[in-house]
C-alpha positions as CSV (number, residue, x, y, z in Angstrom):
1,X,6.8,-69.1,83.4
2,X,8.2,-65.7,85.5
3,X,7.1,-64.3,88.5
4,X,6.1,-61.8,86.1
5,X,3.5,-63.8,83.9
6,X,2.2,-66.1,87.0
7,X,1.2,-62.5,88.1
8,X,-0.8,-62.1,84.9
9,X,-2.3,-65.1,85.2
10,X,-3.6,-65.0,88.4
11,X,-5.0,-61.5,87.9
12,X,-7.3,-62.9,84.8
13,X,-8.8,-65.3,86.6
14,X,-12.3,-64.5,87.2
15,X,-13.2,-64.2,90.8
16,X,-16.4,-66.0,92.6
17,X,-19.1,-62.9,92.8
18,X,-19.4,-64.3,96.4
19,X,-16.1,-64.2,97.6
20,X,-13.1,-61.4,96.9
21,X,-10.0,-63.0,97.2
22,X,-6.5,-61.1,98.1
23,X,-3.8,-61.9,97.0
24,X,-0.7,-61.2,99.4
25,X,3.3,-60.3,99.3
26,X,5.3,-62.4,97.5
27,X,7.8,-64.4,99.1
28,X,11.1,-66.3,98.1
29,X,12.0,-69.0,99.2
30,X,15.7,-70.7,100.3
31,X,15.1,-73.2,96.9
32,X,14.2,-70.4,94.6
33,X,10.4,-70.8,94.5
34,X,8.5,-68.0,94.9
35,X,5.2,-68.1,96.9
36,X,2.1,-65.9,96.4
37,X,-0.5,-66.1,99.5
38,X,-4.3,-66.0,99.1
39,X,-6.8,-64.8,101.0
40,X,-10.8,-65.4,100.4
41,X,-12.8,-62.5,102.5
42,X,-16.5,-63.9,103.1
43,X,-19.1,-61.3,104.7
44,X,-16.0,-59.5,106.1
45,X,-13.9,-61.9,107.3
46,X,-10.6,-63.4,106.0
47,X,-9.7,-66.9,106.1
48,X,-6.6,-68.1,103.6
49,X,-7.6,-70.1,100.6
50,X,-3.8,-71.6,100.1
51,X,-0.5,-70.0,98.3
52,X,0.5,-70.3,94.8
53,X,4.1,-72.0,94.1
54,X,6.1,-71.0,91.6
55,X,9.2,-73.6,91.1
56,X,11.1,-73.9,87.9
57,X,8.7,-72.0,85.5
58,X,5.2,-74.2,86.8
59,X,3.0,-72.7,89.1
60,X,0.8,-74.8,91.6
61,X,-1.4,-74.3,93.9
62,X,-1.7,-75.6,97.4
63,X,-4.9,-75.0,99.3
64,X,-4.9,-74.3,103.2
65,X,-6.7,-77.0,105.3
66,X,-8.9,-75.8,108.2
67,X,-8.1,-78.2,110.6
68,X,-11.1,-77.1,112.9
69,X,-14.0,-77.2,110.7
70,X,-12.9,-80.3,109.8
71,X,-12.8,-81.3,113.1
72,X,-16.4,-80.0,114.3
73,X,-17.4,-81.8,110.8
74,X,-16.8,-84.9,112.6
75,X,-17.8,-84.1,115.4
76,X,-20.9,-83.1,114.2
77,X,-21.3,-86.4,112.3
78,X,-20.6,-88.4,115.6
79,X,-23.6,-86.5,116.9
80,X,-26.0,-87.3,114.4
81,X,-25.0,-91.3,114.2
82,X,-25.7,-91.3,118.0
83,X,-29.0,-89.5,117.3
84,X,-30.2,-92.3,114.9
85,X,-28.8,-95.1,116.7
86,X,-30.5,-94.4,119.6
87,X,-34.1,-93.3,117.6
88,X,-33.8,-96.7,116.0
89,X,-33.1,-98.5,119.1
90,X,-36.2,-96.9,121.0
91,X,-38.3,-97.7,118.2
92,X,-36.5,-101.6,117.6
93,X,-34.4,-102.8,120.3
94,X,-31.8,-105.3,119.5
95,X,-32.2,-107.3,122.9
96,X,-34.7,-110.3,122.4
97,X,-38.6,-108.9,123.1
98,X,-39.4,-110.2,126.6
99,X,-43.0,-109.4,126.4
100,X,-44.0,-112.0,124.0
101,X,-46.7,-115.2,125.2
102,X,-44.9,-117.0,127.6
103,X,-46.6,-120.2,128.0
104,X,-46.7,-123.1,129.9
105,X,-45.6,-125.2,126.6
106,X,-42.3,-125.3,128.0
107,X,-43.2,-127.3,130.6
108,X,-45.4,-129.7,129.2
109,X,-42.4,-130.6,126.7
110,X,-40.8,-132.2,129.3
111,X,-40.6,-135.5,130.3
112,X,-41.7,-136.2,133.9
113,X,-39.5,-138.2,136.4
């Protein structure tokens, strides 16, 4: 596979209704791969989707990674764990319930001196 028919290709895939995606200039690389950016643009603003590789005839596709929602993903889940941990603590504490019958059984048990 060319440059030529990776082109046709990519321009008969069908595209999300949602999202318009752009493709950008094609690059070469020191190798001889050629790499096609892409662009998803999402209530008017860009954010890149990944690039298409071509190498030797074979075309592949390698999605960008957003390192920041994935951080404020975790962050987020941190957030919520804490939020239940400490609802389930108020309503179930894991310390020993002090305010159970204390008796003088205790001290009857023992043997006098």
């Amino acid at each position: 596979m060319n440059l030529r028919e990776a082109r046709q290709v990519i321009g008969a895939l069908e595209t999300d209704p949602d999202a318009a995606r752009v493709f950008g200039k094609t690059y070469e690389t020191a190798d001889g791969s050629t790499v096609i950016p892409v662009t998803t643009v999402r209530r008017g603003s860009p954010r890149p989707a990944g690039v298409f590789v071509v190498k030797d005839g074979r075309a592949s596709w390698v999605p960008a990674v957003d390192g920041e929602r994935i951080a404020m993903m975790g962050i987020l889940v941190g957030l919520v764990s804490a939020a239940l941990a400490g609802v389930a603590m108020v309503r179930r504490p894991p310390w020993p319930d002090l305010h159970g019958d204390i008796s003088h059984a205790h001290w009857r048990a023992r043997p006098s001196r």
